[in-house]
C-alpha positions in Angstrom: 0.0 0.0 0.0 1.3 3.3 -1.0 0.9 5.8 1.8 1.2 9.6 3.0 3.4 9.6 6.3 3.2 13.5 5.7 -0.7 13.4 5.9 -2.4 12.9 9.5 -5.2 10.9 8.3 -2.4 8.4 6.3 -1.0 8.0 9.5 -4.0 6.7 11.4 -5.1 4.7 9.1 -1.7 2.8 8.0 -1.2 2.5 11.9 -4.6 1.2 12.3 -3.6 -1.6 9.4 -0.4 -2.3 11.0 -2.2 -2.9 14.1 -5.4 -5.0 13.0 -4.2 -9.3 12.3 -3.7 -9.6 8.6 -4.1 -12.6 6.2 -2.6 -11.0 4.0 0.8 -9.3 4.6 0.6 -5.5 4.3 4.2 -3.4 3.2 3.4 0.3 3.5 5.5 2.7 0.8 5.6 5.7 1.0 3.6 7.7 -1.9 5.9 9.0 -4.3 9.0 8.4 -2.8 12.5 7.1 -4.4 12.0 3.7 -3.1 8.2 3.7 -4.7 9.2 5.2 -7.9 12.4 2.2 -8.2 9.7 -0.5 -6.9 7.0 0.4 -9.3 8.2 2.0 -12.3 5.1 1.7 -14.6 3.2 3.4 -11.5 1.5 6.8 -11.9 3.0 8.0 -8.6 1.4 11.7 -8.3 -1.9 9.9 -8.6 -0.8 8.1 -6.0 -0.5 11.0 -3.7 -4.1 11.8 -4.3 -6.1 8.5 -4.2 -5.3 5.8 -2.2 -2.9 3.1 -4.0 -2.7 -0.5 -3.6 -0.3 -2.4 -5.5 -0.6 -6.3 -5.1 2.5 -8.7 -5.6 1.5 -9.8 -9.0 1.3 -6.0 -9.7 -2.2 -5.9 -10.1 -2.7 -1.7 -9.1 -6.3 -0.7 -7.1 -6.6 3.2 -6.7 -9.7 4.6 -4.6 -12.9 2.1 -3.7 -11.0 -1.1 -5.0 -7.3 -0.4 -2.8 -9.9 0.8 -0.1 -11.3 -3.0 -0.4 -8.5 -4.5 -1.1 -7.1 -3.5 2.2 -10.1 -4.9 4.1 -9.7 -8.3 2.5 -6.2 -8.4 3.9 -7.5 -8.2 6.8 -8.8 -11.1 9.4 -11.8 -9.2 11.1 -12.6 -7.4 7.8 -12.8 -10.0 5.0 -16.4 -10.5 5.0 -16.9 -6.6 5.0 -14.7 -6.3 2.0 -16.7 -8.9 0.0 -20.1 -7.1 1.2 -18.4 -3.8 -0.3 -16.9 -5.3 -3.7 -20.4 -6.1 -4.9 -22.3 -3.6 -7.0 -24.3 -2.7 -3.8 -21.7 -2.3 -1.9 -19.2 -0.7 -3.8 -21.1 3.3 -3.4 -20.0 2.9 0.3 -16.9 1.9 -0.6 -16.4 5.0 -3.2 -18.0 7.3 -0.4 -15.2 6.7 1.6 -12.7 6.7 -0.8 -14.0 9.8 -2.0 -14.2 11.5 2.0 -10.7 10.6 2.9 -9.7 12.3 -0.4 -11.6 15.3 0.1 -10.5 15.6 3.5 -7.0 15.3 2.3 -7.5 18.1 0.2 -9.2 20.5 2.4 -6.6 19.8 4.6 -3.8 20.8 1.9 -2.3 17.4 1.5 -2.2 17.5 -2.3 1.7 17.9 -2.3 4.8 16.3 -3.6 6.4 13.5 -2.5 6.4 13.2 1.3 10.1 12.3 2.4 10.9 9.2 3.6 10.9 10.2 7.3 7.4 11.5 6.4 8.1 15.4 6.3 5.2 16.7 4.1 6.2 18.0 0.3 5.7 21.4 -0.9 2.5 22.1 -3.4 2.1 20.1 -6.8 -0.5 20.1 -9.5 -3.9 18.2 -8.9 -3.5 14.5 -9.7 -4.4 12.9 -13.5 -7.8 10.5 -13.4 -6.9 7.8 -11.3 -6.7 4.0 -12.5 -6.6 5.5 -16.3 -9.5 7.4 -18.1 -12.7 6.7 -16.3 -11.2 6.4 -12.9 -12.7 2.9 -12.3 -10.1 -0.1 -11.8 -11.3 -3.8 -11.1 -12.4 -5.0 -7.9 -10.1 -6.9 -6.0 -11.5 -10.5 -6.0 -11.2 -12.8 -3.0 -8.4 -15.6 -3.4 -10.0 -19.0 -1.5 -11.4 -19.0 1.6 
């Protein structure tokens, strides 16, 4: 999961990841950085500091709704949720809160350059391109086995 250390609501939430029992291993990288940009070359990485970003070991990329999912599925107490959420009745409530913690990062002037990697926020950048491509709309993350 690509991450903001230089936003306060990035923060809570990768620390509230870190702390909740995964089934799925969760890295954290941070959004942007030198290490993300070497890792993931083929990555749009200022979109990345706008929407939330999940890359998955087979390199598979989830921005908004689908990384918000994806990172409930990784998760022990959450799996269930995340399946609720990636169905077509589910997924508004996953885009609604996609869509709030992007908006809050915005209001809150988060829309910057690369954070570095001790997490000191970046100065002021140009709004993000469309995330996931043209429409914005990448596939759902689907559940592997049980």
């Amino acid at each position: 999961m690509l991450h903001d250390p230089g936003c306060l609501l990035c923060r809570h939430l990768t620390a509230w990841l870190r702390g909740q029992p995964q089934l799925v291993p969760l890295e954290f990288v941070t959004a942007a950085s030198a290490g993300a940009r070497e890792r993931f070359p083929g990555l749009d990485h200022d979109a990345s500091l706008g929407e939330i970003t999940v890359v998955a070991d087979t390199g598979e990329v989830w921005r908004g709704a689908h990384a918000f999912v994806a990172c409930l599925w990784a998760l022990a107490g959450y799996r269930s949720l995340a399946v609720r959420l990636s169905t077509p009745a589910g997924l508004p409530l996953a885009r609604a809160a996609a869509f709030t913690a992007s908006r809050y990062r915005s209001a809150t002037g988060v829309g910057r350059v690369a954070p570095d990697e001790e997490g000191a926020a970046g100065a002021d950048r140009p709004p993000a391109a469309a995330p996931c491509g043209d429409g914005g709309s990448c596939p759902a993350p689907r559940p592997a086995g049980p």
